[in-house]
RODRENVO-893406 format. One record per residue: residue in one letter; x, y, z of N, C-alpha, C in turn. Coordinates in steps of 0.05 Angstrom, whole numbers, padded with zeros to 5 digits, always signed. Layout:
<nodes>
AXYZXYZXYZ;...
</nodes>
This chain:
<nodes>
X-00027-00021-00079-00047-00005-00092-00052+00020-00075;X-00058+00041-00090-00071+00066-00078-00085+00067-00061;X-00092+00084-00036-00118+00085-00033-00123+00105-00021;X-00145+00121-00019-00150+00149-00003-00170+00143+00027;X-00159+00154+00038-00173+00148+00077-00203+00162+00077;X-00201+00182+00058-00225+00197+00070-00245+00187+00051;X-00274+00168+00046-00278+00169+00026-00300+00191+00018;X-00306+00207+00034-00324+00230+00027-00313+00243+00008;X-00307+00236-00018-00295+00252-00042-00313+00237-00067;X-00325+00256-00092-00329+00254-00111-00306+00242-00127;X-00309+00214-00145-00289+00201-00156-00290+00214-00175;X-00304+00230-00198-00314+00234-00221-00299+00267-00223;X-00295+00281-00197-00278+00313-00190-00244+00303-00186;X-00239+00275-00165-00221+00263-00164-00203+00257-00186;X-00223+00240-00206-00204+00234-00232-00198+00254-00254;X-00214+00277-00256-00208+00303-00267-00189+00315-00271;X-00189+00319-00233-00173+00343-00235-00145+00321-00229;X-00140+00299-00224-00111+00290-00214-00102+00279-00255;X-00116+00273-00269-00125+00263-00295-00136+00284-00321;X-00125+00298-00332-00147+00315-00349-00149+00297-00372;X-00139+00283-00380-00158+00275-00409-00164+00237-00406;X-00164+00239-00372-00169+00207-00367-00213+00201-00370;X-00211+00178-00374-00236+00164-00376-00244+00157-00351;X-00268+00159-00344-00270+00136-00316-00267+00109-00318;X-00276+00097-00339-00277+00066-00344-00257+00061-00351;X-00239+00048-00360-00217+00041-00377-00230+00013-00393;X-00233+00022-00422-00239+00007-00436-00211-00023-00452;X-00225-00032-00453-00209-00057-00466-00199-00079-00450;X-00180-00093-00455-00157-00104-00440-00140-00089-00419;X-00134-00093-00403-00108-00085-00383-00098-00104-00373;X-00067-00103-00379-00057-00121-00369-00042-00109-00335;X-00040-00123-00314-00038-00122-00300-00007-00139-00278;X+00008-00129-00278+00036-00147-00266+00039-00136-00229;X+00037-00162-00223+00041-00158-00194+00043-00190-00178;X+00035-00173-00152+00036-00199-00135+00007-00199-00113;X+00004-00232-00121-00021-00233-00106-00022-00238-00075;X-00029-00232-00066-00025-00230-00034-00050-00246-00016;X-00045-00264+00004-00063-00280+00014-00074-00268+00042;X-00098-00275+00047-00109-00268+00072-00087-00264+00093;X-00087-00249+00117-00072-00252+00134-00085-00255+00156;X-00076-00274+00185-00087-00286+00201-00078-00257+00225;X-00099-00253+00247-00087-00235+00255-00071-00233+00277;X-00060-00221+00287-00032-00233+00291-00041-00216+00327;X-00033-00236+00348-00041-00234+00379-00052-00197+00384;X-00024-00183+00373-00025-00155+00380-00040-00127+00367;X-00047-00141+00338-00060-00120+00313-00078-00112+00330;X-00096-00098+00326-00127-00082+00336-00136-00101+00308;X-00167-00113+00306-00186-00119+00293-00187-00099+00272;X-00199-00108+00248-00209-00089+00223-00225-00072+00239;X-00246-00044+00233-00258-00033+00241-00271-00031+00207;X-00303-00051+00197-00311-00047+00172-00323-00019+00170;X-00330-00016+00194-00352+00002+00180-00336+00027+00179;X-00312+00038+00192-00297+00062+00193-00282+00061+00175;X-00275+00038+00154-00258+00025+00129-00243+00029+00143;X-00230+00025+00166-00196+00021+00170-00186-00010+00178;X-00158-00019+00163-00158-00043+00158-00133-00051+00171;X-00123-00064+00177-00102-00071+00195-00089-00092+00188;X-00103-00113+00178-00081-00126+00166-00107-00143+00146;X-00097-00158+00124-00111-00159+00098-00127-00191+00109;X-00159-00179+00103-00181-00194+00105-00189-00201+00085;X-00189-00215+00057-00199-00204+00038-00232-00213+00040;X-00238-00234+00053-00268-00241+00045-00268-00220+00069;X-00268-00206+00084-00287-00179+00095-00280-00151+00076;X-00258-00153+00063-00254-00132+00043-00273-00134+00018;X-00275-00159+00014-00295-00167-00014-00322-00153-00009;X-00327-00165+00013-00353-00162+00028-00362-00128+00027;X-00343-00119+00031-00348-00082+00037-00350-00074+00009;X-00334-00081-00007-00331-00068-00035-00342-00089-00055;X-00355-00106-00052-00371-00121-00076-00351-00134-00094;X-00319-00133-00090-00307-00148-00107-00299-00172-00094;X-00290-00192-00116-00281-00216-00114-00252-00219-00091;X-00252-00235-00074-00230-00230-00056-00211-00244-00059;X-00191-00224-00079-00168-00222-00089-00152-00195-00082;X-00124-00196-00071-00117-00173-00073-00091-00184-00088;X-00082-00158-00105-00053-00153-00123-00040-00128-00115;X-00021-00130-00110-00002-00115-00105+00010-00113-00137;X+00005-00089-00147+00009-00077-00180+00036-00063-00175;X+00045-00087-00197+00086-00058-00194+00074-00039-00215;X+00093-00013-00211+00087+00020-00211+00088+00010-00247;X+00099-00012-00260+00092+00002-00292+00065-00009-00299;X+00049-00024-00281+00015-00021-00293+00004-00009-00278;X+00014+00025-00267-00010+00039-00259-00013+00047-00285;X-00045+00056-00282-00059+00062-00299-00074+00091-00301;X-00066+00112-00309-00076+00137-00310-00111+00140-00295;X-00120+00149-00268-00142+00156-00264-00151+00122-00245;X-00131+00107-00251-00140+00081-00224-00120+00077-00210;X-00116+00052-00215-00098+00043-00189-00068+00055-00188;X-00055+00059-00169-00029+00062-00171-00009+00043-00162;X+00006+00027-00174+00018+00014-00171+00041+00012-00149;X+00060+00002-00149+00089+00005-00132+00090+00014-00112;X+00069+00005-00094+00062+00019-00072+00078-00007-00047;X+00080-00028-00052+00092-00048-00034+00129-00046-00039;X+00145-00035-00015+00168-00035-00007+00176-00058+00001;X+00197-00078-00019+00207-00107-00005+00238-00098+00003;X+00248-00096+00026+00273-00099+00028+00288-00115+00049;X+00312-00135+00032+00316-00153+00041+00342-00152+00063;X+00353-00152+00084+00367-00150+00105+00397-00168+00092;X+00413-00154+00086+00442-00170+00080+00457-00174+00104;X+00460-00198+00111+00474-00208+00134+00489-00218+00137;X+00509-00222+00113+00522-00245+00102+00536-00241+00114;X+00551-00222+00128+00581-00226+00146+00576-00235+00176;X+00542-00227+00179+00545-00242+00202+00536-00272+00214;X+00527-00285+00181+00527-00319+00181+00556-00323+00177;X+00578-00302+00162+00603-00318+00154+00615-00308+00178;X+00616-00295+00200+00628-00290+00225+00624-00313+00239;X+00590-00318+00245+00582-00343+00253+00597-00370+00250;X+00584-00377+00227+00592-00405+00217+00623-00411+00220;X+00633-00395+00213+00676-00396+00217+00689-00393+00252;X+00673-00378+00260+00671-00381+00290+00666-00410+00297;X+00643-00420+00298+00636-00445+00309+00655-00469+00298;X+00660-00470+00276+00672-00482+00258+00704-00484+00276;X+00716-00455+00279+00727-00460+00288+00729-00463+00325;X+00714-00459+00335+00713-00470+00364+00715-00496+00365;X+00693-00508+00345+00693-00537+00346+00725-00555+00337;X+00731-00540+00321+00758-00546+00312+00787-00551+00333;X+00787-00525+00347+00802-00529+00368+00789-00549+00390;X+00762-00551+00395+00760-00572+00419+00767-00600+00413;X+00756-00607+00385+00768-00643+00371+00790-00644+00384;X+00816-00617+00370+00843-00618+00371+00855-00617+00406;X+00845-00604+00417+00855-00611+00451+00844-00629+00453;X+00819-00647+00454+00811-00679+00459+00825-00702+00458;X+00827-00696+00421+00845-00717+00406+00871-00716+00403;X+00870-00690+00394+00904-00694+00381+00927-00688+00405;X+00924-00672+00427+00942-00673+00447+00941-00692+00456;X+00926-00714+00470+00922-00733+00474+00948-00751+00465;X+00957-00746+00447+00979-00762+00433+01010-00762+00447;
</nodes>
């Protein structure tokens, strides 16, 4: 999801001018597709949240709930349910590391080390 650092800004000039024929409320239903994301423990090296400066370091939600009065849930919204004048979606980058030649380098290496040691053990042996 979106979010702006500075919050000394009028939301109501905000959604205007980035929005001209948006609503502030969004009435009705919205459906919403994403991924829900769990507390994170903080990890030896992070720096602490800082609440009162809103800067966040890694996801608190019951101290995030706490600051913003909502329920502590966070979703990570893919980019096709942003919603004109709220959230913006597709903001979380997953990318996955292809390694495959260097498990199949691996595994055929060992495979074969192990292969030749049986074979000088056992089979010269003969």
């Amino acid at each position: 999801m979106g979010f702006k650092t500075n919050l000394t800004f009028d939301i109501l000039t905000l959604i205007k001018t980035e929005c001209n024929d948006c609503s502030v409320q969004v009435e009705g239903e919205v459906e919403v597709v994403g991924v829900v994301r769990l507390t994170e423990i903080r990890k030896p090296f992070v720096p602490s949240n800082d609440v009162k400066r809103n800067q966040w370091h890694y996801r608190d939600l019951e101290a995030m709930g706490g600051v913003t009065g909502a329920e502590p849930v966070f979703i990570d919204a893919s980019f096709e349910t942003t919603i004109p004048g709220g959230p913006i979606g597709g903001q979380t980058r997953i990318t996955l590391r292809n390694e495959h030649m260097q498990y199949i380098v691996t595994w055929y290496g060992l495979c074969a080390a192990t292969s030749y040691m049986w074979f000088a053990k056992f089979i010269k042996k003969l």
